[in-house]
Structure formats: C-alpha cells, structure tokens
C-alpha positions in Angstrom: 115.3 129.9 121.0 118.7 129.4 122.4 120.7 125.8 121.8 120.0 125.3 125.9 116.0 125.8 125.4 116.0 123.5 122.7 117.8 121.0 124.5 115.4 121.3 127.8 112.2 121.5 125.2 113.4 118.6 123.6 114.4 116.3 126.8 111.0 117.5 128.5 109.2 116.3 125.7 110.7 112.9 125.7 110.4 112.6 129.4 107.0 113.7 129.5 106.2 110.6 126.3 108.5 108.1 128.6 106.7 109.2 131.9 103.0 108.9 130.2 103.3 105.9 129.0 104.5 104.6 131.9 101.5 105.9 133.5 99.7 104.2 130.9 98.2 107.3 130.3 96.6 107.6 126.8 95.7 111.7 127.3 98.8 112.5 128.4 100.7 110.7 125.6 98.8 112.1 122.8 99.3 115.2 124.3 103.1 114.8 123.7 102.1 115.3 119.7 100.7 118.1 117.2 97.5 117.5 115.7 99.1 116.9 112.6 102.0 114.9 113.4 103.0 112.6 110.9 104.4 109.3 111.3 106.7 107.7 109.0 108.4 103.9 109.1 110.8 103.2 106.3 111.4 99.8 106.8 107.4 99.2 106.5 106.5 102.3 104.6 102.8 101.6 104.5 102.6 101.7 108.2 103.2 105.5 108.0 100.0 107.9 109.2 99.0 111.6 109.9 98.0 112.6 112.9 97.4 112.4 116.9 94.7 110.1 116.3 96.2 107.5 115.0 98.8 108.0 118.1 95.7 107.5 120.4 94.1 104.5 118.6 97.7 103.0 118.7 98.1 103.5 122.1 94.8 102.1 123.3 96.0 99.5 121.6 99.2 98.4 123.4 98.3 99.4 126.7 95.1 97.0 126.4 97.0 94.4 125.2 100.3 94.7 127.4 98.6 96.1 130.8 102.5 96.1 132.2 104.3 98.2 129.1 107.1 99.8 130.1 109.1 102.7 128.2 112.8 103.4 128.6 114.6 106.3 126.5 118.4 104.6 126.5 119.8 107.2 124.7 119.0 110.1 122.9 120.7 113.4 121.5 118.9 117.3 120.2 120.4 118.4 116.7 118.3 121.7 116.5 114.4 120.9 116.1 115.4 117.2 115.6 115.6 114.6 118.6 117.3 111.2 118.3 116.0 109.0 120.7 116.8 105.1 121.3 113.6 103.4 123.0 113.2 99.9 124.9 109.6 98.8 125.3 109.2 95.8 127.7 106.1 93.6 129.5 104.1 91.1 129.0 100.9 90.4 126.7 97.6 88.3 128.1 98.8 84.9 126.6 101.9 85.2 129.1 104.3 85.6 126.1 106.7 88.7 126.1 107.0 91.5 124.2 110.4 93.4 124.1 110.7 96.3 121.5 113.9 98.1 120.9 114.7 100.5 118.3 115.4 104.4 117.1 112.6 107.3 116.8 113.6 110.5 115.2 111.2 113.2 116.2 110.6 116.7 114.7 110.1 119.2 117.6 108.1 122.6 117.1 106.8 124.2 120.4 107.8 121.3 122.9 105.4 119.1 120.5 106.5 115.9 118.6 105.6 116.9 115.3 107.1 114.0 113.1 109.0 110.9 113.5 111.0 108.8 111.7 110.2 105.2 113.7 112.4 102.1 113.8 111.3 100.5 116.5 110.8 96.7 116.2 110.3 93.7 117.9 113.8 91.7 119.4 114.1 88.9 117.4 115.7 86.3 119.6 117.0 83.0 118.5 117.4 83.7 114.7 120.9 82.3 114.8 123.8 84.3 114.3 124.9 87.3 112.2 126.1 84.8 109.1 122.7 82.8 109.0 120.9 86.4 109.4 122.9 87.8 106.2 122.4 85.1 104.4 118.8 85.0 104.8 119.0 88.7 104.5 120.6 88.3 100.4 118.9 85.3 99.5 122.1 82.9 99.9 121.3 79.5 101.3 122.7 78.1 104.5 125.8 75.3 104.3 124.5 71.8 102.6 123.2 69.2 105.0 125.5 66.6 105.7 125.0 63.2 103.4 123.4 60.8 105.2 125.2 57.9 106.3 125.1 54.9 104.7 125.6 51.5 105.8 128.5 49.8 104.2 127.4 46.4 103.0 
C-alpha cells in the first residue's frame, strides 16, 4: 500500500464515520469498525471495550438520547496505519440542555476498517473558572482565602 492509498483509506474511513453518524445511521457506523476493534480511554481506563458491539449499543445510545447529534472531524492527520483525528460532537438532549463533546480519537486502520482507538473525547466543561482555579483544583491546592468579614467598629 502506497503512502497516497493510505491517506485516501484513512480519510474515507473517517468521512464515512462523520457522514453516518450524521445520518444517524447505526449500520453504517458500525460498519466503519472490525469485529474486534478495541476501544481504549486512558483518562477513564475502565471505560475501555472489545468489539463492534459495544460500538452499536453505544450508538443507539446517543442517537436516542440526542435525536440532533452532529459530528465534525476538525482536524486530523494519517502517520502510516494510525489516524489522528480531532472530533466536535454537538445537539441537544430531551431535557433541552446541550451537549457539546470535543476531543482526540486515535484510530488503528487495517483494510479501510477502524481497528482500535485511543479516545479522548469529553464533554466541554464551561464555566469552571479559569486556567489557575482549574490547576489548582487539578493538584489539590486550595483557592485564595475568603476575605475577613467586616466588622463593625464600636
């Protein structure tokens, strides 16, 4: 396989996930994966799982409970079987509320199949303050003192 055929294998793959879930069809997006794909999340390791599936039962899932899902591929880049991909998932849920996912997916390729991934994808976190309360949540150190209260000078 030359560098060019991976790089069209690998963008056609992506473009067939993006496109089917947009669809929001379920076939079509666990036809995107090998029977034994495998599934791991390193920032919630017991999330990881073998197999299409799990991919399917996943994606019943989200597209019953965000009927207007929407996929986006921002970025992504083909280092020989390996795909780096940068996702945004965006719609809303039945209570009205939003849901906005953004995040990295390394997929393995083998025969325009996704054959593992590496998933970081997560949900945007908005109004968690800015990036020096976030590290010092992050390490454990508590935020400034509250100011003394005032008291009344008698």
């Amino acid at each position: 396989m030359t560098h060019d055929d991976t790089t069209r294998g690998a963008a056609g793959t992506l473009a067939r996930l993006e496109g089917a879930t947009n669809a929001h069809d379920v076939n079509a997006v666990v036809a995107c994966f090998a029977a034994d794909y495998r599934n791991e999340t390193p920032a919630h390791p017991e999330r990881g799982f073998t197999g299409r599936e799990q991919v399917r039962r996943n994606w019943e899932q989200i597209f019953a409970a965000i009927p207007n899902i929407t996929a986006k591929v921002l970025r992504s880049a083909v280092n020989g079987d390996e795909v780096w991909s940068e996702w945004e998932h965006r719609g809303t849920r039945h209570d009205g509320s939003a849901h906005l996912m953004r995040g990295v997916i390394i997929f393995g390729l083998g025969n325009e199949l996704l054959t593992w991934a590496r998933f970081y994808l997560e949900p945007v976190q908005e109004g968690g303050g800015n990036v020096d309360a976030a590290v010092r949540r992050q390490v454990g150190v508590p935020g400034p003192p509250p100011p003394a209260p005032l008291t009344e000078k008698r």
